[in-house]
N, CA, C and O atoms as a GROMACS GRO file, in nm:
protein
  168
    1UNK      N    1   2.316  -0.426  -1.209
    1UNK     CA    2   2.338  -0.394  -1.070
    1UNK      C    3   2.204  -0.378  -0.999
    1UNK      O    4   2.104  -0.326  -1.049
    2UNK      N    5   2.214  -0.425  -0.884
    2UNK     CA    6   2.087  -0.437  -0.801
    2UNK      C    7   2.029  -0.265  -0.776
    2UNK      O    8   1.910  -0.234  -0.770
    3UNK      N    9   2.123  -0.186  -0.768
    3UNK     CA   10   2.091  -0.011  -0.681
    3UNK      C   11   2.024   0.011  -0.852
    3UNK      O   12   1.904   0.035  -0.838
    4UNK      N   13   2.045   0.012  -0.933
    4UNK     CA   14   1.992   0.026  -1.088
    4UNK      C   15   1.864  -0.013  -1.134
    4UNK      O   16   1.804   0.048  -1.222
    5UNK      N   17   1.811  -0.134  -1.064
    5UNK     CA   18   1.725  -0.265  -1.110
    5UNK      C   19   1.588  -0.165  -1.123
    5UNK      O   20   1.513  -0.235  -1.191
    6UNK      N   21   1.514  -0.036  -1.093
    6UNK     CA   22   1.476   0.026  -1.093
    6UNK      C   23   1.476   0.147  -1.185
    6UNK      O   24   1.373   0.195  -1.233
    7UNK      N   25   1.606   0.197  -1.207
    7UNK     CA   26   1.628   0.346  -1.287
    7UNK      C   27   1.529   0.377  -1.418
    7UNK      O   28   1.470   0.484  -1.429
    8UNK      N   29   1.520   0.290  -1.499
    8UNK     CA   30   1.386   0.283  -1.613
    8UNK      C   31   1.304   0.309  -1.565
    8UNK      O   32   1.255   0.421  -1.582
    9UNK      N   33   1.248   0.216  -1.479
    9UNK     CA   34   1.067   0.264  -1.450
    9UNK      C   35   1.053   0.354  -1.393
    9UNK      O   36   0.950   0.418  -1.416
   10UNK      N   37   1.173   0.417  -1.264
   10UNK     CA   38   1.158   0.570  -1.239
   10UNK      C   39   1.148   0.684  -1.346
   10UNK      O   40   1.062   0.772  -1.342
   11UNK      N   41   1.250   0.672  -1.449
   11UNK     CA   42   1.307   0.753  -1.466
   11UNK      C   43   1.211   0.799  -1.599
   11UNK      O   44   1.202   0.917  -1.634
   12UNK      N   45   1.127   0.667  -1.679
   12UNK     CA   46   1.059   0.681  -1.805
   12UNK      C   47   0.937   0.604  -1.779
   12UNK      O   48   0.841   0.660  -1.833
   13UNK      N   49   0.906   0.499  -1.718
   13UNK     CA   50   0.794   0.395  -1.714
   13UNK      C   51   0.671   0.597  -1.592
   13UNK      O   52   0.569   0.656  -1.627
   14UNK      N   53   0.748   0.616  -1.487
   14UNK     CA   54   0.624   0.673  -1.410
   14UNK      C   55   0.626   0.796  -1.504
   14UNK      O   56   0.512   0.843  -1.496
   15UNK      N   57   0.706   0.877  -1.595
   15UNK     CA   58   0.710   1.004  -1.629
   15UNK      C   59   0.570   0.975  -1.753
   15UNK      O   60   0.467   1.042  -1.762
   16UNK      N   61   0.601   0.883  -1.817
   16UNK     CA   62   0.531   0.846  -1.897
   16UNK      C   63   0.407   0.776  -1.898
   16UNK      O   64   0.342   0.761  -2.001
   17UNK      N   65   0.377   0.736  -1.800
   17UNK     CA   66   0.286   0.708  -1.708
   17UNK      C   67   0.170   0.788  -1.666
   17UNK      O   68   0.056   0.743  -1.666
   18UNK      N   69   0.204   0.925  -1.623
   18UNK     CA   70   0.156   1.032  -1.600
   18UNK      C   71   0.056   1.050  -1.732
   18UNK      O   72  -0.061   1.022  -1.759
   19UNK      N   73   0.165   1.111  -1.793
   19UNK     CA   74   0.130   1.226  -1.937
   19UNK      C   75   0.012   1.090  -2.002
   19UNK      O   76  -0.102   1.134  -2.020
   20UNK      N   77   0.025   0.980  -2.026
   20UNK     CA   78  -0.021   0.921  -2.046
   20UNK      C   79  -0.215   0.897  -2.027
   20UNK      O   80  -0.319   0.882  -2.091
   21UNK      N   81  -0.153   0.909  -1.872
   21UNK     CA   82  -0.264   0.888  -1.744
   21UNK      C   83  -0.378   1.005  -1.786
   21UNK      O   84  -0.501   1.009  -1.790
   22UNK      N   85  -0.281   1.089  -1.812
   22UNK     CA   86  -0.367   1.246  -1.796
   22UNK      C   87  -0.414   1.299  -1.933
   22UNK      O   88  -0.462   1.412  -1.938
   23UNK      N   89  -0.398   1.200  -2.080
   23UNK     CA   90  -0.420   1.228  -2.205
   23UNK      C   91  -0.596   1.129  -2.230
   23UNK      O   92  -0.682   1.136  -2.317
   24UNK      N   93  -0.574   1.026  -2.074
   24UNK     CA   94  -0.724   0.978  -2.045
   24UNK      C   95  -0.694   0.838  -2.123
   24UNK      O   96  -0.786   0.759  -2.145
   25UNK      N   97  -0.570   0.815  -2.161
   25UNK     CA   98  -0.493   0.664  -2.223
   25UNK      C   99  -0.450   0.564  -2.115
   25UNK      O  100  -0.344   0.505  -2.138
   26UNK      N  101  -0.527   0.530  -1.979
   26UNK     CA  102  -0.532   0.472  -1.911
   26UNK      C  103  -0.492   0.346  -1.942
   26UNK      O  104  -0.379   0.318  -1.902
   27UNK      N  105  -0.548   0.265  -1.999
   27UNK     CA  106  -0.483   0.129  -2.030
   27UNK      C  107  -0.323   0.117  -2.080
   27UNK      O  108  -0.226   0.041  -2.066
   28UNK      N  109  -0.348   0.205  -2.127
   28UNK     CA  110  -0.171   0.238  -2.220
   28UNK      C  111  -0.065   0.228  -2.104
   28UNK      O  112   0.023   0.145  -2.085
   29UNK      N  113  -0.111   0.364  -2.019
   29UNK     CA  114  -0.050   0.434  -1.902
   29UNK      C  115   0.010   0.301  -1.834
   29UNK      O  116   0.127   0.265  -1.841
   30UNK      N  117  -0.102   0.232  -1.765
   30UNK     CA  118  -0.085   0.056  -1.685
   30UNK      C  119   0.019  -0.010  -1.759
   30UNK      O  120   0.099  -0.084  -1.701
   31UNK      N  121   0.024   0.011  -1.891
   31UNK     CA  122   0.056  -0.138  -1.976
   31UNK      C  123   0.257  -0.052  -1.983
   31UNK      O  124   0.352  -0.124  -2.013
   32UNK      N  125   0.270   0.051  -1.961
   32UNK     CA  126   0.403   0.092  -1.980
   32UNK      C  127   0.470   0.106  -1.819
   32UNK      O  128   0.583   0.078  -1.781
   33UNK      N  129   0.377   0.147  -1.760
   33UNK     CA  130   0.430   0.121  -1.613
   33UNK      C  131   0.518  -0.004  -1.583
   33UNK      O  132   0.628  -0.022  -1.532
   34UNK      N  133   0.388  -0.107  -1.654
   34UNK     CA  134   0.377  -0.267  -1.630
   34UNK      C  135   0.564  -0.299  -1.627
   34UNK      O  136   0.646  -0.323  -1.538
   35UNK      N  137   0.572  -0.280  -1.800
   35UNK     CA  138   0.664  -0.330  -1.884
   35UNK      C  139   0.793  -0.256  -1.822
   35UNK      O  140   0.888  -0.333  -1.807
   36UNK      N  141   0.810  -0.162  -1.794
   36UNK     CA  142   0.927  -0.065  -1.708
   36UNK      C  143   0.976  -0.122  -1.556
   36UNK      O  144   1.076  -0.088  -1.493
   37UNK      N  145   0.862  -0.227  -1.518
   37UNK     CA  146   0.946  -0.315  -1.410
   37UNK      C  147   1.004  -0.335  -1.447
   37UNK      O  148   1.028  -0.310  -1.565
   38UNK      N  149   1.122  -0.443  -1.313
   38UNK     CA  150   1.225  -0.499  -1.291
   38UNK      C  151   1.166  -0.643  -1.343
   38UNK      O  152   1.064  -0.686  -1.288
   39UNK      N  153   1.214  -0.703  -1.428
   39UNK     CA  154   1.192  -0.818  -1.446
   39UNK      C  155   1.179  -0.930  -1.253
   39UNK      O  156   1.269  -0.931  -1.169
   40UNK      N  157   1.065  -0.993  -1.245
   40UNK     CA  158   1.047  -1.083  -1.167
   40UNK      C  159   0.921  -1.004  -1.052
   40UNK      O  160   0.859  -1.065  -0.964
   41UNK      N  161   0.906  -0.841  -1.087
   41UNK     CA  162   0.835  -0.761  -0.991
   41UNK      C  163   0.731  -0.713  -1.056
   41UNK      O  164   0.696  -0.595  -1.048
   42UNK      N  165   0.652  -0.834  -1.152
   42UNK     CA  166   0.498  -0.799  -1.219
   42UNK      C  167   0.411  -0.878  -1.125
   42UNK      O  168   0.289  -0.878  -1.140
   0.00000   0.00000   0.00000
C-alpha cells in the first residue's frame, strides 16, 4: 500500500540511524537509512 511505502524507514531505518549516527558509525548510519527506503526513492 502506497500510505505504508514508508513505515520501515520511519519506524527502524531513522531510529537506527540516530543511535548509529551518535555511536560515531556514520557510514553504517547512511548505509541503513539508504536501504530502509522505498524501493525507487535512492
Amino acid at each position: 500500500m502506497k500510505r505504508f511505502r514508508y513505515t520501515l524507514h520511519n519506524i527502524v531505518g531513522h531510529p537506527l540511524m540516530e543511535i548509529f549516527s551518535l555511536l560515531g558509525m556514520t557510514k553504517l548510519a547512511n548505509k541503513i537509512h539508504d536501504k530502509t527506503l522505498p524501493p525507487g526513492k535512492k
